[in-house]
C-alpha positions as CSV (number, residue, x, y, z in Angstrom):
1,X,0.0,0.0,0.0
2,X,1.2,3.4,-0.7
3,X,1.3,6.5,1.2
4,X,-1.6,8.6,-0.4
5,X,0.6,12.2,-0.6
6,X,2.1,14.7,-3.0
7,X,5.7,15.6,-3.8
8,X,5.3,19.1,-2.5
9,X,7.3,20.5,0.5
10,X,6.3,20.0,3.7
11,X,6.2,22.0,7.1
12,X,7.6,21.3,9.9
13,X,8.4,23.0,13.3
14,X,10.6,21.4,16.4
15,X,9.6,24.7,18.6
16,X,5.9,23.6,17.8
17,X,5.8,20.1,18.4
18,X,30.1,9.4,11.4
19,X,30.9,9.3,8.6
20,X,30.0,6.6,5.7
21,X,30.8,7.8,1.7
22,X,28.7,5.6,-0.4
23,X,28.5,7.0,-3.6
24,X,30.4,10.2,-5.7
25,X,29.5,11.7,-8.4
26,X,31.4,10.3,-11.3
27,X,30.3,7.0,-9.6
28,X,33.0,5.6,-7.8
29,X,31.5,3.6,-4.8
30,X,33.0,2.8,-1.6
31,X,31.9,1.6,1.5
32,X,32.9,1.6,5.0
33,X,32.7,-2.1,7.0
34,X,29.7,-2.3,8.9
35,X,29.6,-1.8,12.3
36,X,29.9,1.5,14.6
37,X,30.5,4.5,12.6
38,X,33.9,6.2,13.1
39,X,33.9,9.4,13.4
40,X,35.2,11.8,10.5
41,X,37.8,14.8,10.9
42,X,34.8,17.0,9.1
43,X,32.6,16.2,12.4
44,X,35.4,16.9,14.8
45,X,36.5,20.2,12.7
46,X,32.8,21.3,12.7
47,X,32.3,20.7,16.5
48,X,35.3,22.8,17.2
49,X,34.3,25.3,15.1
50,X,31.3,25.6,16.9
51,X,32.8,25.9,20.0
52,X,35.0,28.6,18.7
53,X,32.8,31.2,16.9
54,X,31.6,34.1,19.5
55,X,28.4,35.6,19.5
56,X,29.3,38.6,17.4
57,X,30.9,35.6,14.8
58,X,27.4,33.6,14.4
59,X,25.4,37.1,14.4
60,X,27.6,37.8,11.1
61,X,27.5,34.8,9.7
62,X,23.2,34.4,10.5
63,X,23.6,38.2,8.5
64,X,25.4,36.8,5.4
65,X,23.3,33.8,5.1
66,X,20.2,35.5,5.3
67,X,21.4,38.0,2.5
68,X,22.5,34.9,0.4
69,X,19.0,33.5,0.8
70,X,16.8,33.6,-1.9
71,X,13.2,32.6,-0.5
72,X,11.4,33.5,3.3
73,X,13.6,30.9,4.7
74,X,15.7,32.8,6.5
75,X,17.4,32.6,10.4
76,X,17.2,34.1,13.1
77,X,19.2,35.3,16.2
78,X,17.8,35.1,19.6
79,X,19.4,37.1,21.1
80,X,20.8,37.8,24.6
81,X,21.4,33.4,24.1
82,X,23.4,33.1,21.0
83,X,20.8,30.5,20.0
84,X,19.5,30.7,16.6
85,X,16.8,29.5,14.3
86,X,15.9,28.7,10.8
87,X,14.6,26.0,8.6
88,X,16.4,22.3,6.5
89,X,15.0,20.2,4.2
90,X,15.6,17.0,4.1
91,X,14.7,14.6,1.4
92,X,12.7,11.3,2.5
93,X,14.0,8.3,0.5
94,X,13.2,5.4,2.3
95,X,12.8,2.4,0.7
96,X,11.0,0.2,2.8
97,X,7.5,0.2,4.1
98,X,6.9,2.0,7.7
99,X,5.1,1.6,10.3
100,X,1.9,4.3,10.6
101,X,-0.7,4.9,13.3
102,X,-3.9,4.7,12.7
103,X,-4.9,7.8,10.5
104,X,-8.3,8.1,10.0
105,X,-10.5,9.3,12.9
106,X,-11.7,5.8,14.9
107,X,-9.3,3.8,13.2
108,X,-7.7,1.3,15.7
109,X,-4.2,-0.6,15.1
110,X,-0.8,0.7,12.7
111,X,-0.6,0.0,8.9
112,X,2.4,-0.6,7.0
113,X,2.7,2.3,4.0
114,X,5.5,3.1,1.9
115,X,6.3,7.2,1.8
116,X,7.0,8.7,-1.1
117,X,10.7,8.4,-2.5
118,X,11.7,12.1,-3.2
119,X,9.3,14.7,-1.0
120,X,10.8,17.0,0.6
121,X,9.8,18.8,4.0
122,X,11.0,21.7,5.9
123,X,11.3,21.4,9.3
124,X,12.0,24.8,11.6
125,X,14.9,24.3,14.2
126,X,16.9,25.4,16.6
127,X,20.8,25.8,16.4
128,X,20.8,23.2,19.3
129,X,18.9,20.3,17.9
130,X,20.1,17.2,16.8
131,X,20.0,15.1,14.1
132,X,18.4,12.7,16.4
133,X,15.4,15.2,17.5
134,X,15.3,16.0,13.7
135,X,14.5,12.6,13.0
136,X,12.0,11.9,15.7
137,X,10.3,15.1,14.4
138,X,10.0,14.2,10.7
139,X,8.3,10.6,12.2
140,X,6.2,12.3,14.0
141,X,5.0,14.7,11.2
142,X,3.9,11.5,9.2
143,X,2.6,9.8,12.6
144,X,5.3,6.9,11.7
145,X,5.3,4.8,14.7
146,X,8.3,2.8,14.0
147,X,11.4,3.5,16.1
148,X,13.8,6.4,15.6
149,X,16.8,3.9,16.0
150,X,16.2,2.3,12.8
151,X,16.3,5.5,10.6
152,X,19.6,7.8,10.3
153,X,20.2,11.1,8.4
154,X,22.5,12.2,5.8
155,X,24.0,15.0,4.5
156,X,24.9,15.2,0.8
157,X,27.8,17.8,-0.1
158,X,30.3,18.8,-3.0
159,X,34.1,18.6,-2.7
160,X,36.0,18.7,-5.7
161,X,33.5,18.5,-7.9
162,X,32.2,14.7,-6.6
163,X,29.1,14.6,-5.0
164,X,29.8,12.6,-1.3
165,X,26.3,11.1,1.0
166,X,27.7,10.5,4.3
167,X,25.8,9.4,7.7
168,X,25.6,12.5,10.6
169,X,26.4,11.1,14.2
170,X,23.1,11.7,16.5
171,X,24.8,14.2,17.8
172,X,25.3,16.8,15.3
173,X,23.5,20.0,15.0
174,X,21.8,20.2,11.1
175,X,21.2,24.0,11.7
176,X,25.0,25.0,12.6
177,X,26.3,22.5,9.3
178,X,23.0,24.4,7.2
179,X,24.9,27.8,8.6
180,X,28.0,26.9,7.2
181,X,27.1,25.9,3.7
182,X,24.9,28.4,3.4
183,X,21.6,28.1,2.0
184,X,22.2,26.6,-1.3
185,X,21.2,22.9,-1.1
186,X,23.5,21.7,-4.1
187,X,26.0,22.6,-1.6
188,X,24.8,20.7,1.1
189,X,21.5,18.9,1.2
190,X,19.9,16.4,3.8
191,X,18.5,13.1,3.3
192,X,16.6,10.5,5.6
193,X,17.2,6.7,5.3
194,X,17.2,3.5,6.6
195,X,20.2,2.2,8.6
196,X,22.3,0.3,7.3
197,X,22.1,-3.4,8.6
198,X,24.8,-3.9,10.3
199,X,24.3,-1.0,12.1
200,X,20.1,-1.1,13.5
201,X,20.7,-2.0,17.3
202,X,18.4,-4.5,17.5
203,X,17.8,-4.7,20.7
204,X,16.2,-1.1,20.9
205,X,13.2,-2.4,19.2
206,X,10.3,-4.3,21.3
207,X,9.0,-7.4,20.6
208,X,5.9,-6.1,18.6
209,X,8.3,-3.9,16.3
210,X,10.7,-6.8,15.1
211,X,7.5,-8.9,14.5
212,X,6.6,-6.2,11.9
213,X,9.7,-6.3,10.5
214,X,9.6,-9.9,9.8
215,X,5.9,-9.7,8.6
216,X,7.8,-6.7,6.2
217,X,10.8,-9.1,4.9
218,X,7.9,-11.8,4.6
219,X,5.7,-10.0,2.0
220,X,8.9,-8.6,0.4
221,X,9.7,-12.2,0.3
222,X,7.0,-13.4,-1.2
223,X,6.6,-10.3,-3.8
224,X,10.4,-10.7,-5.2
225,X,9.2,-15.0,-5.1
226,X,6.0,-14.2,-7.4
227,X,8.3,-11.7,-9.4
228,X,10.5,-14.2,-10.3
229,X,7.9,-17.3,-11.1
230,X,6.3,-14.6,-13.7
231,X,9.4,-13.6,-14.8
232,X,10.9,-17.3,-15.7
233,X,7.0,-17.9,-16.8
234,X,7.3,-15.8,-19.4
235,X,10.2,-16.8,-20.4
236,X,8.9,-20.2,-20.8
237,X,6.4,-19.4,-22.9
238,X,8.4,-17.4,-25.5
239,X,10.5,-20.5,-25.5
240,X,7.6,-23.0,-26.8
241,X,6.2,-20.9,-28.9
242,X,9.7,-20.3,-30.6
243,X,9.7,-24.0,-31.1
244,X,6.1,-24.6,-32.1
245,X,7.3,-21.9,-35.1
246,X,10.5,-23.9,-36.0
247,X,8.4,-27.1,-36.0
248,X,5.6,-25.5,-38.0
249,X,5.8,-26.7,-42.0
250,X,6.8,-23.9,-44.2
């Protein structure tokens, strides 16, 4: 079943409510081993950097970005704290089916839908949220009931002009790395996915939640199994015909 949705942008507000390369550009692909995700000298640069700047130093660079802006999506400085706010997108692309609460009013129980590959939502932040409250608030805004641990986010930047997706630590703060690269997103974009396998900590989930995800790999199971018995079906039956025409008489 599939989510019943648009591509258009959503809106989302948290005030209201490591590092793993895996593909470039010119499509060179490389992988990390699975297991815990290192972290990178980028993430380590960027939290000292953060650290570092002064107020007067974010209240410049909130100034610049917002003149480099080119919609209403601008930030803002609350001042006497230092904190500031703004707005990311991040791209959904999740590939398998999630878990939703009941939408409809009186409907009791969750359904399994697959989102739409590609939308895009804007969420409103703080300089001091995380990646892992970012996530947490783009599952709530599509009442996904599924837990947080199984999804991580990514950013997607340039660097020599190769396109690099790379997994954030929980930890980071999307808003300060948004600051940085300024707002054009071919620069530096966000994307939500599914861990990767060898990385889910199982034993966050609850009993109920792994069940579903068997019931999931079950009906994927069986979908790829019917795939292929049409597949090698058809296949069969271009092969006798091809042999009832050479056995014909001309």
């Amino acid at each position: 079943m599939t989510w019943n949705s648009t591509m258009s942008s959503g809106y989302s507000s948290l005030e209201e409510d490591s590092e793993e390369y895996f593909f470039t550009a010119r499509t060179s692909f490389f992988r990390k081993p699975l297991g815990k995700v290192s972290e990178s000298k980028d993430v380590g640069k960027e939290r000292e950097l953060r650290t570092q700047f002064s107020r007067e130093e974010i209240r410049q660079k909130v100034e610049l970005y917002n003149s480099a802006t080119k919609d209403h999506l601008k930030m803002t400085l609350q001042n006497p704290t230092g904190v500031y706010t703004g707005f990311i997108k991040v791209q959904m692309d999740l590939r398998r089916p999630v878990t939703v609460r009941g939408r409809q009013k009186g409907a009791q129980g969750d359904e399994a839908f697959y989102l739409p590959r590609g939308v895009v939502n804007t969420l409103h932040i703080g300089s001091n949220n995380t990646v892992r409250q970012v996530i947490v608030a783009l599952l709530n805004k599509f009442t996904v009931a599924d837990n947080p641990a199984k999804y991580a986010l990514y950013k997607r930047f340039r660097r020599e002009e190769q396109v690099y997706v790379c997994k954030l630590a929980d930890g980071e703060q999307p808003l300060f790395l948004r600051l940085l690269a300024g707002p054009n997103t071919d620069t530096l974009s966000f994307v939500l996915r599914e861990q990767q396998t060898g990385e889910v900590m199982w034993d966050a989930f609850s009993i109920p939640e792994l069940r579903n995800f068997l019931r999931i790999l079950d009906k994927e199971e069986d979908e790829q199994r019917e795939a292929m018995v049409r597949r090698y079906e058809a296949y069969r039956h271009r092969l006798q015909e091809a042999l009832r025409q050479h056995r014909a008489p001309s």
